[in-house]
C-alpha positions as CSV (number, residue, x, y, z in Angstrom):
1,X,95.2,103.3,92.9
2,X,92.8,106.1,94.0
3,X,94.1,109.8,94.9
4,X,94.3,109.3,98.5
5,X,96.2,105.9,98.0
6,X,98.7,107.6,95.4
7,X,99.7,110.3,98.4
8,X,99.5,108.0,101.3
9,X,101.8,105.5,99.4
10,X,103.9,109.0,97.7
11,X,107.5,109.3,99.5
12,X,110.2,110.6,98.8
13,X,113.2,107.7,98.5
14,X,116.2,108.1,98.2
15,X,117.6,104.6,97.8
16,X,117.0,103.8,93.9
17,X,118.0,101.2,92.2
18,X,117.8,101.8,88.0
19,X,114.1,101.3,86.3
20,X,113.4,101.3,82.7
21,X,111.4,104.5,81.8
22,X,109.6,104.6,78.6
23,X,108.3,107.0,76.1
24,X,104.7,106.2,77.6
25,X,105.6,106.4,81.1
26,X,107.4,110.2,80.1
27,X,104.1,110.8,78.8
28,X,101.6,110.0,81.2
29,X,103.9,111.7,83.6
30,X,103.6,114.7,81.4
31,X,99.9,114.0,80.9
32,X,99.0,114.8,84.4
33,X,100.9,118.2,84.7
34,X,99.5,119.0,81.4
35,X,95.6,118.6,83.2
36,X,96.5,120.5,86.3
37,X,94.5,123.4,86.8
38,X,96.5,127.1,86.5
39,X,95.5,130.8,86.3
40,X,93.4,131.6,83.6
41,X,94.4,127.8,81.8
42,X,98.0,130.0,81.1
43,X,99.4,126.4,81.7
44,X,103.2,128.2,82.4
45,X,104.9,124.9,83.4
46,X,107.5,123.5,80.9
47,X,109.7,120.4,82.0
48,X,112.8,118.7,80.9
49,X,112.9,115.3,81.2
50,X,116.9,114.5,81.4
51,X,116.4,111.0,80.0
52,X,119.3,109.8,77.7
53,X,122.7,108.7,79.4
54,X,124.4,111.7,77.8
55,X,122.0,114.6,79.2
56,X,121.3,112.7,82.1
57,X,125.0,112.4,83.0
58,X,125.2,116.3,82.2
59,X,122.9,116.5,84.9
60,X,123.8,114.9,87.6
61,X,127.3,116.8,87.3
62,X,125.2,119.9,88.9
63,X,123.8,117.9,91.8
64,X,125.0,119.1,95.3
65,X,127.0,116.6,97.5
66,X,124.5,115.9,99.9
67,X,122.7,114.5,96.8
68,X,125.0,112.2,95.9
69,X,121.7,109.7,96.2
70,X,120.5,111.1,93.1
71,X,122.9,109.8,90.7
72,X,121.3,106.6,90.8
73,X,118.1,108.1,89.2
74,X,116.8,106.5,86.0
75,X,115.7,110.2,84.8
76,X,115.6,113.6,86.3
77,X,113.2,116.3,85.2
78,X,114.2,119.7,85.3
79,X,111.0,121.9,86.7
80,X,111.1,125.6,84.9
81,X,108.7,128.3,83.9
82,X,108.3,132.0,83.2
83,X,106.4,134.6,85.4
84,X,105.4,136.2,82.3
85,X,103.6,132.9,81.3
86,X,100.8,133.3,84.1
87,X,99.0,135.6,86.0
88,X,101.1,138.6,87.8
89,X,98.3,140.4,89.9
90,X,100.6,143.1,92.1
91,X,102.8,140.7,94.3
92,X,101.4,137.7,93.6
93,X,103.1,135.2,90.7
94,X,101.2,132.5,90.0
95,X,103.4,130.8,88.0
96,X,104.9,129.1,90.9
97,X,101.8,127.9,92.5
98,X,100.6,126.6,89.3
99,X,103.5,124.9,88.5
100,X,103.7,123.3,91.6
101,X,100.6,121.7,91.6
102,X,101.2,120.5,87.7
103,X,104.9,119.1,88.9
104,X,102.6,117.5,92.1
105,X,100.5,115.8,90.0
106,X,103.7,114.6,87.8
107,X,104.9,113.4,91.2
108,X,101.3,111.4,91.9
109,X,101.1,109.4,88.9
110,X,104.7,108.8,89.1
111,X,103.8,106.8,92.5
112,X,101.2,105.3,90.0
113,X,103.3,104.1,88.1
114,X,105.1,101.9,90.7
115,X,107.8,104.9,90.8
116,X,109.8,107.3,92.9
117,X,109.6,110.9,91.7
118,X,111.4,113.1,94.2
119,X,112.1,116.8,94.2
120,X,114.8,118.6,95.5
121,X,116.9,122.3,95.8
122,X,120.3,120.8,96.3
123,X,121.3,121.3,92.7
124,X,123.4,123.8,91.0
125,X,121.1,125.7,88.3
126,X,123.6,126.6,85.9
127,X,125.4,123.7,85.5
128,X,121.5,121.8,85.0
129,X,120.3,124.7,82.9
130,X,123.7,124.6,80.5
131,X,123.2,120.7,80.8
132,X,119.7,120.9,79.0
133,X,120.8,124.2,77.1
134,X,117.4,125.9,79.0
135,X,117.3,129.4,78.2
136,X,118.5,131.7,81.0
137,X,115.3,133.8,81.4
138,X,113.8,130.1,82.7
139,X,113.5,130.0,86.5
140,X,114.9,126.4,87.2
141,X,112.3,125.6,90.6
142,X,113.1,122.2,91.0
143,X,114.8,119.2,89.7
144,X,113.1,115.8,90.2
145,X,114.7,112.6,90.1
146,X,113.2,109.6,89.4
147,X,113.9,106.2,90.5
148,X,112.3,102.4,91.6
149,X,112.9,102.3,95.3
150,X,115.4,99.6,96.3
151,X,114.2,97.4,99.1
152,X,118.4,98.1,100.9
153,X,119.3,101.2,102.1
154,X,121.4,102.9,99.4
155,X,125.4,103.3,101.3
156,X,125.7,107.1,100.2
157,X,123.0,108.5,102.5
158,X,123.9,110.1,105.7
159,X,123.0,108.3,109.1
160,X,119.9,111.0,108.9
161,X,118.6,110.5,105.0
162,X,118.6,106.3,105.7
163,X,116.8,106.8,108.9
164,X,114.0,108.4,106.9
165,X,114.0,105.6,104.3
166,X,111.8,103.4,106.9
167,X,109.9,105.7,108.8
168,X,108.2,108.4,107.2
169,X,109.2,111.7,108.3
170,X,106.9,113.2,111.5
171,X,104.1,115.5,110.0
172,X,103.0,118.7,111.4
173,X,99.3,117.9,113.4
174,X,96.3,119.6,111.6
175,X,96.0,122.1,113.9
176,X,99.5,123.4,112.9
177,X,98.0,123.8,109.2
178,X,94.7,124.9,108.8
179,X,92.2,126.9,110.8
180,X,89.0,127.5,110.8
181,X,87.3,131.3,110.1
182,X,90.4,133.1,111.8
183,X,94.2,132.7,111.5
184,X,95.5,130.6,114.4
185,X,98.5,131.2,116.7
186,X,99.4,127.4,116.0
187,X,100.6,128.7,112.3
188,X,103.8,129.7,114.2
């Protein structure tokens, strides 16, 4: 699978059924954070894979209930970094950025993989951070939750999360999102 195949075919499922995850497939997930590009190669992303049934469970205790999906993922990886790890040039912290493409490309060669890697904010932080004992000057960005995608519609999503399990979601047109030598009143 080339690039634009890996996100053409990337969604983000919420019907899972379980999938064995290995030590190699934890790795080459963390491979291709580990050669995203950041600022000055500061590299400030850190991730916590939430892999055995014990942490794992932990976990999922912190998801919100319009998550409820979730707790059929195989593993969920726990996104967290330090603005002191990166660049800090006056408002700009580019620790997020850079850690968004690393956790991006995780989410690419997940699809690789034959796998579901989706993000989401509907998680309490404390209860994950406690759950995976991450200290509390880690920002927790993002949980991910990884999964096979099961060919039924999983019962615990709303009428409005199974409707997006077969159609992907509308995307803004082109105009809406880049322009060309000038800002554009499409940005709106």
């Amino acid at each position: 699978m080339d690039v634009k195949d890996a996100i053409d075919t990337r969604r983000a499922f919420r019907s899972f059924e379980p999938v064995e995850i290995t030590k190699q497939m934890m790795d080459e997930l963390a491979k291709a954070a580990q050669m995203t590009c950041s600022c000055f190669n500061n590299q400030p992303w850190r991730f916590v894979f939430a892999h055995g049934e014990g942490a794992l469970s932990k976990v999922k205790e912190g998801l919100s209930g319009g998550n409820a999906w979730a707790k059929a993922s195989s593993m969920i990886i726990a996104v967290i970094g330090k603005k002191e790890k990166d660049c800090n040039i006056k408002e700009r912290e580019y620790y997020l950025f850079d850690i968004g493409m690393a956790t991006f490309a995780l989410i690419l060669r997940a699809t690789e993989l034959g796998l579901v890697a989706h993000p989401i904010a509907g998680f309490d932080p404390e209860k994950v951070k406690a759950a995976l004992e991450i200290p509390a000057d880690y920002m927790l960005i993002t949980i991910v939750n990884v999964g096979k995608k099961m060919a039924a519609i999983n019962p615990l999503l709303s009428a409005k999360q199974a409707e997006g399990e077969d159609v992907r979601p509308p995307r803004r047109s082109l105009e809406e999102i880049y322009a060309v030598d000038k800002y554009s009143a499409l940005f709106e």
